[in-house]
C-alpha positions in Angstrom: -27.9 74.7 -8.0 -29.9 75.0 -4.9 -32.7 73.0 -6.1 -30.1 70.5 -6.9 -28.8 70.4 -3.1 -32.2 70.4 -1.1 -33.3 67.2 -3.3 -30.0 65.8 -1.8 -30.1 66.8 1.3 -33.7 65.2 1.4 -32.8 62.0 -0.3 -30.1 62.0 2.3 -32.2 62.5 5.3 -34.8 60.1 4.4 -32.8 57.1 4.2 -31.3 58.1 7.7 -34.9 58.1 9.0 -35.6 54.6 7.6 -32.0 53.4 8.7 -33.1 54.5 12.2 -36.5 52.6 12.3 -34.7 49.7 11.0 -31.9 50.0 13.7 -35.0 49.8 16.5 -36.6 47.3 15.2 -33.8 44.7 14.9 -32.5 46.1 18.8 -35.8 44.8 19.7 -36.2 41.3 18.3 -32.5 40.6 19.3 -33.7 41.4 22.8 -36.8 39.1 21.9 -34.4 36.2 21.1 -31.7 37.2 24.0 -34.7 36.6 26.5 -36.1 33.2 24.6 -32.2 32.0 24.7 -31.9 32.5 28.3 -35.3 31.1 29.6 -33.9 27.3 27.2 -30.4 27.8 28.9 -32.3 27.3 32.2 -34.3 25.1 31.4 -31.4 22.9 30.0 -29.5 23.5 33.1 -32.5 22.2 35.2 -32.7 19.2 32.8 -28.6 18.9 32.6 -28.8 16.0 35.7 -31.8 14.0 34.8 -30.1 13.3 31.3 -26.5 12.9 32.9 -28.5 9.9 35.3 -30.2 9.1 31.8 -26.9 8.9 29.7 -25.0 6.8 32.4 -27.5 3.9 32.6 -27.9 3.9 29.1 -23.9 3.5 29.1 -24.2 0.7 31.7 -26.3 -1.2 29.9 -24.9 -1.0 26.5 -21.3 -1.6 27.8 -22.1 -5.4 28.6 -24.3 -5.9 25.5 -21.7 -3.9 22.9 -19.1 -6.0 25.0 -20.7 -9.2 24.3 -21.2 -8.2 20.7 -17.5 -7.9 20.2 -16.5 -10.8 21.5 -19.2 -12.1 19.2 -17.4 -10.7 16.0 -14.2 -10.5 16.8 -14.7 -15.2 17.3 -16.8 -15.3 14.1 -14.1 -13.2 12.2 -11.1 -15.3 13.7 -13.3 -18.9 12.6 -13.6 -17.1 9.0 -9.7 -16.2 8.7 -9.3 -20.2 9.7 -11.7 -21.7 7.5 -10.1 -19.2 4.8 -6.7 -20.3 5.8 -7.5 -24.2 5.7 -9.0 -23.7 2.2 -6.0 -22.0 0.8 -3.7 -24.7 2.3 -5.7 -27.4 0.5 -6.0 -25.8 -2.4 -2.5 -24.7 -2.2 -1.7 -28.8 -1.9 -4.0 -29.8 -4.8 -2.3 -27.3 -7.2 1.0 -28.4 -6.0 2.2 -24.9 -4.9 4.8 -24.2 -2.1 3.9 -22.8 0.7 5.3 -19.1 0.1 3.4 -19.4 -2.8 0.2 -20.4 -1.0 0.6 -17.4 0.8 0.0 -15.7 -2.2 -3.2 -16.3 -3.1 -6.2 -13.8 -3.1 -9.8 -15.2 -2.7 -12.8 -15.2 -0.1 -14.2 -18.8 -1.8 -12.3 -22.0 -2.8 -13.3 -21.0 -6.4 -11.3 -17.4 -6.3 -8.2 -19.5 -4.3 -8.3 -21.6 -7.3 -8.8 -19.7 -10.1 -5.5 -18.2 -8.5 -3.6 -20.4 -8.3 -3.9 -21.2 -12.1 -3.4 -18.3 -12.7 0.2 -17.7 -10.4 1.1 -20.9 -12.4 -0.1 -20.1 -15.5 2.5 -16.7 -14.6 5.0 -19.2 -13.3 5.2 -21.8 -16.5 5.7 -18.5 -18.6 8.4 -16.6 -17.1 10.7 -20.0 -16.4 13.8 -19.4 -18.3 14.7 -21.6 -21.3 17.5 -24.0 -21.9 20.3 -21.3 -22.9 20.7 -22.0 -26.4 24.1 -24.3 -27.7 27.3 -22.0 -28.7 28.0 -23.9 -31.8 27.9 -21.6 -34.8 28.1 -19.1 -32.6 31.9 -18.2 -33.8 34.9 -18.2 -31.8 34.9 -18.4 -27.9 36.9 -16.9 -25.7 39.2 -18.0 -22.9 37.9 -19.3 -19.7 37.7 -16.3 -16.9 40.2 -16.5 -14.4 42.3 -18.8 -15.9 45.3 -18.6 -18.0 45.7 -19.5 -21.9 47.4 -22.6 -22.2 50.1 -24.3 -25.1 48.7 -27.3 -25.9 50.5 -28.2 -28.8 54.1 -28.7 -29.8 53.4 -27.0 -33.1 52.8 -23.6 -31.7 56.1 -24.2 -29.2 57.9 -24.3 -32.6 57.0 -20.6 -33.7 58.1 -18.9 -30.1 61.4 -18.0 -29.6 62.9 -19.5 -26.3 62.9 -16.4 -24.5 58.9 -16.8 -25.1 58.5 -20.4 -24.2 60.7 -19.8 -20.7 57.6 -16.5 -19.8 54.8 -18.9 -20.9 56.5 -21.6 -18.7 56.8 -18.9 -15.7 53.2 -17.9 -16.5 51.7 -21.4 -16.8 51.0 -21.8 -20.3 52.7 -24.7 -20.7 51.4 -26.6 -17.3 49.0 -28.7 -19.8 51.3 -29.9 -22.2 53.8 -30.9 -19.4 51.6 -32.7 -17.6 51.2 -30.3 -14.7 48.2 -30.3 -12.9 46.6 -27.2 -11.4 
């Protein structure tokens, strides 16, 4: 057993000694770098002015030319958006669209306005409803909303009982056949 704790005890102490050596080593390059660091932080702080003086005329000079160039772009975008504008309208005209329906259509040439335009009335021709289709065969219809059934016949007076003819006459049914207009 003791053979068994001095090989420890050395394998224990020997990476200590390396851990050590390691320990100064790396103390003295970060004391390497820490001296490099502060010799370029004075250095930039010598330099700091000439590249503020540097920075502003730079500034001064690309204001009026970035200026310029905005102007530039912001007139040739706002002639585009008119000449795009004035092509939709005519195109708008020629296919006989309203002008809500101009508005719709999506193109950067005259071709894509007008293929769009079939195509909204191409979609237009196919979702416009039908005539509604004629109730005849379609079995017995009802009574007009909102309005009351009227007697037109003396026939069906004959069948009621006069205490049933006096409530249709109270009720209207019988304006119609007495000539009563609504």
């Amino acid at each position: 057993m003791s053979e068994t704790t001095t090989a420890e005890e050395t394998e224990t102490v020997a990476p200590e000694q390396e851990t050590t050596e390691t320990v100064v080593d790396y103390k003295a390059e970060a004391e390497k770098w820490k001296a490099l660091s502060r010799k370029n932080e004075a250095e930039a702080k010598a330099l700091r002015p000439a590249a503020q003086k540097l920075a502003e005329l730079e500034e001064s000079q690309k204001s009026e030319l970035e200026k310029a160039q905005a102007r530039a772009d912001a007139a040739e975008k706002k002639a585009l958006e008119t000449e795009l504008s004035a092509i939709r309208a005519s195109v708008a005209l020629e296919k006989g669209l309203t002008p809500s329906q101009a508005k719709r259509l999506v193109g950067a040439t005259r071709e894509d306005l007008e293929a769009d335009a079939d195509e909204l009335l191409a979609d237009l021709k196919s979702t416009k409803p039908g005539t509604a289709p004629s109730s005849e065969g379609q079995g017995k219809q009802g009574e007009p909303v909102g309005q009351t059934k009227q007697i037109t016949s003396r026939d069906q007076l004959k069948s009621m009982t006069p205490a049933q003819i006096e409530t249709a006459r109270k009720a209207g049914q019988l304006d119609s056949l007495m000539g009563v207009k609504p």
